[in-house]
N, C-alpha and C positions, 0 to 999 in steps of 0.2 A: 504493500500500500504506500501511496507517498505521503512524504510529512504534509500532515492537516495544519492549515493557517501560516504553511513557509512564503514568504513574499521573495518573488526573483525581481528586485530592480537592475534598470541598467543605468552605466554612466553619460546620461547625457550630460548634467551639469555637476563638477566636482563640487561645485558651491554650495552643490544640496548635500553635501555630507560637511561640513566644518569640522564636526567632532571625531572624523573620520581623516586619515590621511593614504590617501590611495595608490599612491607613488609605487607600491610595491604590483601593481597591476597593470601599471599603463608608464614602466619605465620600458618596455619593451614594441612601441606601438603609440602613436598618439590616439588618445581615443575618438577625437572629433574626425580621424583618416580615415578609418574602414570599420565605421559600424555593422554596415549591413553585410547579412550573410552573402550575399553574393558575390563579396568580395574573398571570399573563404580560401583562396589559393592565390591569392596575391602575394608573390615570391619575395618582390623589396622588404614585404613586412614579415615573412615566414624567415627570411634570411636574419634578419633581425633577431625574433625570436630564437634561433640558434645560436645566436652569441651569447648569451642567457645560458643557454644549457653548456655551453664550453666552460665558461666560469666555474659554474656550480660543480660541474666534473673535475676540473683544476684542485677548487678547493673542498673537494667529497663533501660538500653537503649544500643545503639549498637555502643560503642566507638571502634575509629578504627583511627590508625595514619594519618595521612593528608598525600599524595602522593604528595604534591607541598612543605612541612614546617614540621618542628616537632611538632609541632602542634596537640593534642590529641581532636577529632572533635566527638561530638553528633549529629546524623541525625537530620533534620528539617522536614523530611516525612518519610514514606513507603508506599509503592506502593505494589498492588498486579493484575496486567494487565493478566486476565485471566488466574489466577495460576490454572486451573485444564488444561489447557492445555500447557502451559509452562514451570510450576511447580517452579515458581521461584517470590521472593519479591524483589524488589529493594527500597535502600536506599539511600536519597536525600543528600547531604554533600555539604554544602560552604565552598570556601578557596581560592584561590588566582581565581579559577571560580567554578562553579556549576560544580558536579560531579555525578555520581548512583556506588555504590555498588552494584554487583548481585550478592545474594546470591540464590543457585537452585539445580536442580535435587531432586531427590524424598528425600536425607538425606542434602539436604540444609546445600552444601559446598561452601564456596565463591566461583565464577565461575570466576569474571573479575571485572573490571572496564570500567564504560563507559563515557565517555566527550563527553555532546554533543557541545560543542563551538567546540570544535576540529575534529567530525565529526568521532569517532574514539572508538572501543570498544577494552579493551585488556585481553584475557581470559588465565588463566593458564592450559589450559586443552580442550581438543576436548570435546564438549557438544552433548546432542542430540537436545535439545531446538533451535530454529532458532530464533538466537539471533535479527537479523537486522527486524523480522515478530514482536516479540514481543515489541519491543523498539516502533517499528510506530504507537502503539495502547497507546501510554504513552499519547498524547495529549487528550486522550477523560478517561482516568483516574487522576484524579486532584484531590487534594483535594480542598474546595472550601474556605479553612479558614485556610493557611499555618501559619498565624501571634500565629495564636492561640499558648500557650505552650504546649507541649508533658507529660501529667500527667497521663499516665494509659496506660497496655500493655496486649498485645494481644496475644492470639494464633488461629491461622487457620485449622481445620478441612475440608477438601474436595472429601475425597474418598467415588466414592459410589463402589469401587471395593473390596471387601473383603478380599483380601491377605495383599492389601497394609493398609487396615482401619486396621486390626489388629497389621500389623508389624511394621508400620509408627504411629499412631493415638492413638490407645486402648496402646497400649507398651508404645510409650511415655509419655502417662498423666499417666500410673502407676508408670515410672520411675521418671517422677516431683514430683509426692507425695512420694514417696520412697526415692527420692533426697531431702526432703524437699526442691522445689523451687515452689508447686502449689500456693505459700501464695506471691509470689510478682507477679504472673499474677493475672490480675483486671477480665478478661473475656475470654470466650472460643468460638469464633464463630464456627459454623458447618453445614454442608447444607445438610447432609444425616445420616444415622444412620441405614447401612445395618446389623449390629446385634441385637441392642434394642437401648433404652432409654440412654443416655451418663449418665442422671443422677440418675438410677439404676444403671448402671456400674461402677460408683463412688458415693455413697453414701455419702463417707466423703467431697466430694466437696460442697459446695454449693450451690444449684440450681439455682440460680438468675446466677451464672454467665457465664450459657451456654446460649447461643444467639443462635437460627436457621436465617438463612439467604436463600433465594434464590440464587441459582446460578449464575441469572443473578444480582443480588444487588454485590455480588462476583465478578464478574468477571470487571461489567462495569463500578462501583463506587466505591470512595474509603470509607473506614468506618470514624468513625468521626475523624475530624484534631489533637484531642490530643489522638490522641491514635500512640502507637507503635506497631505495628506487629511484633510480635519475632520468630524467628526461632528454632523448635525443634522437631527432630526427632529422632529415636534409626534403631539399624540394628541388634540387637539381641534380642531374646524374652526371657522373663524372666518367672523362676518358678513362679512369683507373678504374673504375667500377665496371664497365665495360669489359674494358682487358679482362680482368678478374674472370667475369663471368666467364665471356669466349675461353679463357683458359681452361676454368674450369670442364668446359663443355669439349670441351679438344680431348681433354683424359676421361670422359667416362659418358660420353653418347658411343652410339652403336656403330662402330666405324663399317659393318658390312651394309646394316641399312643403310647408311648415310650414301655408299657405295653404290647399289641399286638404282636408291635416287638422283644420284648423279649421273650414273649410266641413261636412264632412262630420257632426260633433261635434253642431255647430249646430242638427242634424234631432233631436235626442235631447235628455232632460233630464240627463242624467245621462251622466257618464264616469267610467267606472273603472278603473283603470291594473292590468294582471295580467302578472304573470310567470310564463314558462316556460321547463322545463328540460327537457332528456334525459341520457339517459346513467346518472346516479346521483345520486339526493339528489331523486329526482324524486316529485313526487304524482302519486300513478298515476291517482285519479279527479277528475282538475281541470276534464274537460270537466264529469264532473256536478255540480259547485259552481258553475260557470259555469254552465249550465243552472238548475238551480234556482233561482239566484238569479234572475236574470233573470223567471225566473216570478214568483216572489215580487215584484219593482219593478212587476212589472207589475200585480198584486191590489193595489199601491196608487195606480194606473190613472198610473203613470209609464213613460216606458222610459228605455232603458237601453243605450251600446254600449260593450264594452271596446275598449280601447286593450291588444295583444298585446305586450309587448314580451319578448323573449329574447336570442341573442346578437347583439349588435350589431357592425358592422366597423368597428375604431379605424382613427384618423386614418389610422397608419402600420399596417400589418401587422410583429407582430414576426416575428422567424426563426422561434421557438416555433410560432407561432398559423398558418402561412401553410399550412400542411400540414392543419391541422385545421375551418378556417371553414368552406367551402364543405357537406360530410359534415355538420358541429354545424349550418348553417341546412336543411338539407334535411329531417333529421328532426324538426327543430322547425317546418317548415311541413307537416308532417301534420298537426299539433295543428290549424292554421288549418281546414285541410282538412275535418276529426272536427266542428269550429263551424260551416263554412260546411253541411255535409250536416245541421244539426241546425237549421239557421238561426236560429243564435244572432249576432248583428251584432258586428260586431267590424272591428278596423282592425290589421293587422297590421305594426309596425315591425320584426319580424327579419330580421335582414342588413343592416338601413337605416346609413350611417355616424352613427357616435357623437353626432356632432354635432348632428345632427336628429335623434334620437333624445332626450337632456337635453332638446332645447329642446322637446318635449313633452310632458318633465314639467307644464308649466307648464298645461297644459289639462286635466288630470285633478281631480276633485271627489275620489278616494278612490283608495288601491291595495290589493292582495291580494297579497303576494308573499313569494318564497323567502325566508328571512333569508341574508345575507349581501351580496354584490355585487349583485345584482338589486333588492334591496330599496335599497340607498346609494343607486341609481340617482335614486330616485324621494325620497327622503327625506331623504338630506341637501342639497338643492336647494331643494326645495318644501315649506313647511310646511301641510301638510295632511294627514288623519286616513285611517289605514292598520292592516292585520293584517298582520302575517308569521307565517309555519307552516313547520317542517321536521321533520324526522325525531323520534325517540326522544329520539336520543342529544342533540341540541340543546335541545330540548322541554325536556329534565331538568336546563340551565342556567341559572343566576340569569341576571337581567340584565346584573349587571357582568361575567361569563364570557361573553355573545355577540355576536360582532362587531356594530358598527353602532348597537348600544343605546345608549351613552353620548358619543358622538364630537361629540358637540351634541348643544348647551340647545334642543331644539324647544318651543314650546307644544306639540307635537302628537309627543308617544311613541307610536311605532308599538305596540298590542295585540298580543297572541300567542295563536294557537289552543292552548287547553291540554291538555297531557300524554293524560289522559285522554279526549281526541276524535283520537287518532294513534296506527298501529299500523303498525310497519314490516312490510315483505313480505321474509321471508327469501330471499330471493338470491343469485347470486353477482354484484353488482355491480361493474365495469370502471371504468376510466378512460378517458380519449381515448385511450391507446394498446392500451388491451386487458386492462392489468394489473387482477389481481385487488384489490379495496380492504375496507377493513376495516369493522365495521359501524357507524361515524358514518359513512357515505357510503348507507345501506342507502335506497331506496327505500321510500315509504311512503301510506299511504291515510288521508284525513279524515272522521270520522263526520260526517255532511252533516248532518245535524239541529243539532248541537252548531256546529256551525261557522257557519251562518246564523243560528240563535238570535244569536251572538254581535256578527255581522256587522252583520244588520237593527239590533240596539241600537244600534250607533255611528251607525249612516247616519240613524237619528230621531234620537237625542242632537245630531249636528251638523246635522241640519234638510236633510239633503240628501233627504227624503224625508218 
């Protein structure tokens, strides 16, 4: 249940608080810059908020001015109350009463402050996290030995979604070692590892000091009383982070698959890397973009075979996902299906593990694909020239509002099918469970003229035709 009669104010005027001093929430961020959520991935300000967490790692703990004194205060806990769904740590503070720090959202930027004496949360900024749901679950995450000293500091691994493990997770613990700051974290907990092994992926780390945890040990208990949970994430991907990965992926993808598929490749001029979806957020007429196209490479007496890719089986299966794979790749090998009956050539990697999958980015001349995760797949790996296309609702966001646009410096900015060549299909779109979703999720169709005009330009512009 949430706390009855908790008040979530924001800071529009710091002057409504006098007996308050809020410094400690908005030295990372002006607050009058980016209230509104829609500015939720704005980098200058996420970048910011990372300087914040280098300090605090520096000096293992999370000093922050006292809002009631001047007073420079060390937390006595951290909480982490089902951060894969909230995505947010709070930090304990004494002073004139008991106070929490939220620090949250996916690049964990102070969000507020909460007083429970005063029944009263103050947040600098529109969240998406439901503040007053998370704070009622505080009572069944304790620690059970608060007395204890604070001698050893943390970081949290939680994604088993692979845009965010790469962007948030693999990125940052490349950037700690590159920042030298990995040498004053004591441990690395983590509860999934949708690309490999954390410590093949960091070699130069330690091995003792990555901890698996359960989900549920995560979410419902707190780790032990001397430990500090630190916050650290990144919102740009780095050439090393890169490297890392391709290395990674050089020593333990399937070198005969990989093999095949290159043989296969080899009979065509052309590869083009396309993504498929079902369910919702889906283009309903992709076989006939695929078709046309096709025809189209071939008037200019070239051919042409996609490379299919959809959902792919991480390393590890999380709890989430293990119920859901097998139903997600079934329907998506219709689509194969719908190509093979139309004989349009193609090479189908859905289902394939993750791992051979990335390392196929590598052999595509061009992609077509979903914006979001699908599109990462292929583009923040490989720099080579690409369109993404989804829905309405996306369509009608800048670039700085859509995942994946700015997370890296490419030469090569993925194009967007625009606005005007996209018309959603009113439906009632599901989730993988069933549930009804809102209309950013709506399913939608490409005016095929508009969208190859666009396509054909790039593929002569970069000489792949």
């Amino acid at each position: 249940m949430k706390q009855k009669n908790l008040k979530i104010l924001q800071v529009d005027n710091v002057n409504n608080y006098r007996d308050l001093d809020l410094s400690c929430i908005l030295d990372n961020e002006g607050h009058e810059e980016s209230a509104s959520i829609k500015r939720r991935r704005d980098i200058a300000r996420i970048t910011k908020a990372t300087q914040y967490h280098s300090q605090w790692i520096k000096d293992k703990t999370a000093r922050i001015k006292s809002p009631f004194s001047d007073k420079i205060l060390q937390p006595i806990a951290s909480l982490l109350p089902y951060i894969d769904s909230y995505h947010c740590i709070l930090y304990e503070y004494h002073d004139k009463e008991k106070f929490y720090l939220i620090v949250g959202d996916y690049w964990y930027e102070k969000l507020g402050l909460y007083f429970p004496k005063r029944k009263q949360v103050i947040i600098n900024r529109e969240v998406l996290t439901d503040i007053k749901e998370m704070i009622s679950l505080l009572p069944i995450y304790r620690s059970s030995s608060k007395n204890k000293k604070i001698d050893q500091t943390s970081i949290v691994l939680y994604h088993d979604h692979l845009a965010h493990h790469i962007l948030n997770e693999i990125n940052g613990i490349d950037k700690l070692i590159n920042k030298k700051l990995i040498q004053y974290i004591d441990h690395i907990y983590f509860c999934d590892t949708p690309l490999g092994e954390l410590k093949d992926l960091f070699p130069e780390i330690q091995a003792s000091k990555f901890t698996k945890l359960s989900r549920r040990m995560l979410n419902q208990k707190s780790l032990s009383a001397n430990e500090l949970i630190l916050p650290y994430q990144t919102v740009k991907i780095s050439q090393s982070s890169i490297h890392r990965i391709n290395n990674h992926l050089e020593l333990h993808s399937n070198k005969s698959f990989l093999k095949s598929i290159r043989e296969k490749i080899s009979a065509y001029d052309i590869c083009i890397w396309v993504s498929v979806r079902t369910g919702n957020r889906v283009l309903t007429n992709q076989i006939e973009l695929m078709a046309r196209l096709n025809t189209e490479i071939g008037k200019e007496g070239l051919s042409a075979i996609y490379i299919i890719d959809g959902y792919s089986e991480p390393y590890q299966l999380s709890s989430r996902e293990k119920d859901n794979y097998k139903h997600i790749i079934a329907d998506e090998n219709i689509i194969i299906q719908d190509l093979e009956a139309i004989g349009v050539p193609n090479i189908s990697l859905i289902g394939q593990p993750i791992q051979d999958v990335i390392s196929c980015t590598a052999l595509a001349d061009y992609y077509i694909c979903h914006s979001g995760t699908l599109h990462h797949k292929v583009s923040w790996l490989q720099d080579i020239p690409g369109i993404i296309h989804s829905n309405e609702h996306f369509a009608n966001l800048e670039d700085d509002l859509l995942p994946g646009m700015k997370e890296k410096e490419w030469q090569n900015i993925p194009s967007r099918i625009p606005l005007k060549a996209i018309s959603d299909v009113i439906e009632n779109t599901k989730d993988r469970s069933g549930n009804s979703l809102t209309e950013k999720h709506n399913n939608y169709t490409l005016d095929i003229d508009i969208a190859l005009e666009q396509i054909i330009s790039v593929l002569r512009k970069e000489s792949i035709i």
